[in-house]
C-alpha positions in Angstrom: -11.8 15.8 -9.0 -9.1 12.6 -9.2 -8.9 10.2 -6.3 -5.7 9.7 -5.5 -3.5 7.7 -2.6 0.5 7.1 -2.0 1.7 3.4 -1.4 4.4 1.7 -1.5 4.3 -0.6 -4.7 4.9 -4.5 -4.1 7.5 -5.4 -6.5 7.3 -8.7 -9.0 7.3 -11.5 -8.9 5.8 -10.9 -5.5 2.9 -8.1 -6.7 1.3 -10.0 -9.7 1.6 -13.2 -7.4 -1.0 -11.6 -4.5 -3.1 -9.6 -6.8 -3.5 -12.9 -8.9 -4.3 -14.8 -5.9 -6.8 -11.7 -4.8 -8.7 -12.6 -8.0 -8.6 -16.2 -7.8 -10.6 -15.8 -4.5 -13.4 -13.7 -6.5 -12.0 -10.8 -5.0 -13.4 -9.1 -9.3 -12.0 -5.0 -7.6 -8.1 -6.2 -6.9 -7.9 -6.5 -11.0 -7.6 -3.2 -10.6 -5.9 -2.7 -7.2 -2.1 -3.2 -7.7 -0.7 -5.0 -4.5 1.0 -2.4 -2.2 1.5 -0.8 1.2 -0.8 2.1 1.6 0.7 4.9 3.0 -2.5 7.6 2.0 -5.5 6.3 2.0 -7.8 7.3 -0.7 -8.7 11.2 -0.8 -10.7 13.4 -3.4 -7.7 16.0 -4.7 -9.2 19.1 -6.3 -7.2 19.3 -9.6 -5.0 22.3 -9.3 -3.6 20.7 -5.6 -2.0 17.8 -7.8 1.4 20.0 -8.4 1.5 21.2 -4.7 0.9 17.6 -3.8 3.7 16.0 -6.3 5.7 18.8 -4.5 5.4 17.4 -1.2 5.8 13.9 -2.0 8.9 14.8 -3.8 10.3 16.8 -0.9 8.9 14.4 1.7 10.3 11.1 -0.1 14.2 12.8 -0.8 14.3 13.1 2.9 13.0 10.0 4.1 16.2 7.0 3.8 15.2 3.7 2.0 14.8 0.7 3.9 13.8 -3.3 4.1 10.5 -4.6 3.8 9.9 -8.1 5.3 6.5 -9.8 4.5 5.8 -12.4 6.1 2.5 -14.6 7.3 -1.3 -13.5 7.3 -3.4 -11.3 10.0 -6.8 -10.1 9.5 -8.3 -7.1 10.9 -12.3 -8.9 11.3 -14.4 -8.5 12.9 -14.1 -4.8 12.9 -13.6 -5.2 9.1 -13.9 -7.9 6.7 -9.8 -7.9 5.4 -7.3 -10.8 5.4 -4.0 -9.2 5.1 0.2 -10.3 4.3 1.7 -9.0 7.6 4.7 -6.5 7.3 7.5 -8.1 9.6 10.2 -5.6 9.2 9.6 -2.1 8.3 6.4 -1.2 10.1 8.1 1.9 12.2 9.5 2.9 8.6 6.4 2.3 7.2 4.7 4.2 9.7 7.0 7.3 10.1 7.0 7.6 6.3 3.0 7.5 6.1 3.1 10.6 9.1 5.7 12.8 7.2 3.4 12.2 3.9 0.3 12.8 5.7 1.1 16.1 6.1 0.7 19.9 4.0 -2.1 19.0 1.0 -2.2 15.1 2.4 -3.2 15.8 6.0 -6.0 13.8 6.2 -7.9 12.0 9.2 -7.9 8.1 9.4 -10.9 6.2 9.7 -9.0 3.7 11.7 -5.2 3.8 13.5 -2.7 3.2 11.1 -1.2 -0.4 10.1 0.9 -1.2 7.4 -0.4 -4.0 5.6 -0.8 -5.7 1.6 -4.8 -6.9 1.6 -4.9 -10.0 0.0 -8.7 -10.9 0.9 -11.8 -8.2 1.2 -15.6 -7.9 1.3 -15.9 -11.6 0.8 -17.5 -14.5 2.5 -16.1 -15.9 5.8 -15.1 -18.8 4.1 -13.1 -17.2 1.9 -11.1 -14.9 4.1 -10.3 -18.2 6.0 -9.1 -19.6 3.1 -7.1 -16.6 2.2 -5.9 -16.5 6.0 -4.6 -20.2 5.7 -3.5 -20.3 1.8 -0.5 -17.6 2.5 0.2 -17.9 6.1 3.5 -18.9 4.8 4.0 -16.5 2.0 7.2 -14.8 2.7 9.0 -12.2 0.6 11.8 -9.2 1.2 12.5 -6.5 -0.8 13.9 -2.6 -0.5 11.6 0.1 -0.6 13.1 2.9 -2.5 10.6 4.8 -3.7 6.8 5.9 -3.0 4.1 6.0 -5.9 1.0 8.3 -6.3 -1.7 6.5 -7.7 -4.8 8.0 -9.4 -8.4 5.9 -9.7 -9.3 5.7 -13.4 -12.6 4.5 -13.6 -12.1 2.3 -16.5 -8.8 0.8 -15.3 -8.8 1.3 -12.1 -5.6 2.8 -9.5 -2.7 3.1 -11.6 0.8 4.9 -10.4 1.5 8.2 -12.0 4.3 9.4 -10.2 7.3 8.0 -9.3 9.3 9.4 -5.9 12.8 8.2 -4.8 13.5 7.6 -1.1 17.2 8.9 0.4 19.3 6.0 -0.9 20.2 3.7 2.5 23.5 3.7 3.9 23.3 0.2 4.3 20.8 -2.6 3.1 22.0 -5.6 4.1 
């Protein structure tokens, strides 16, 4: 039974720059957690539901229009959980429409807690560090277009890796 999720991928330079960082904290999981927007949390998929589910991500990402991501600053989400996070400053309502049309059909699952579009940059580590991850990229600060959602699938030897590739509407206007 894969574990799979949806996210929106970071892109580079901007991706390798905040997993690196991840690591340099101690952080030894994000070498295997590309940096990204979730959109699905993790969720066991029962093998055959992987077409239907490609399906529905296909269908739900043709109808849903690109748009601008703006990250900028830090927020953390303690102390109802131990997560320093990049803020999305431009995007969340796309962010957060896009999550509820794909967390629908085979992806309707619950949420253990409200949805918030975020890229973690610090988790399960000391206090200390997840201050120092909170002050180190207060002033990181990157924008890119999101034009396309990826499904990733845990491999327990390398970790989440994308497998799928599915294009948003293009925008009418990115500007």
């Amino acid at each position: 039974m894969p574990t799979i999720g949806v996210a929106l991928a970071i892109p580079e330079p901007w991706g390798r720059q905040l997993q690196d960082y991840r690591v340099s904290l101690g952080d030894d999981t994000a070498r295997h957690i590309p940096s990204h927007i979730t959109l699905v949390p993790p969720v066991d998929a029962d093998a055959s539901a992987i077409d239907p589910i490609r399906a529905h991500l296909a269908e739900a990402a043709a109808g849903f229009q690109g748009f601008r991501v703006h990250l900028r600053g830090t927020g953390t989400f303690r102390p109802v959980s131990p997560v320093v996070f990049v803020m999305v400053a431009e995007g969340i309502s796309a962010c957060e429409q896009l999550a509820a049309e794909l967390r629908s059909g085979p992806l309707a699952v619950p949420l253990q807690f409200p949805y918030h579009p975020h890229v973690t940059v610090a988790h399960h580590l000391s206090d200390d560090d997840l201050d120092r991850a909170f002050d180190d990229l207060a002033d990181f600060e990157c924008v890119f277009d999101a034009a396309a959602i990826h499904l990733y699938e845990h491999d327990p030897e390398v970790g989440w890796r994308p497998t799928s590739e599915f294009a948003l509407a293009p925008a009418a206007a990115l500007t």
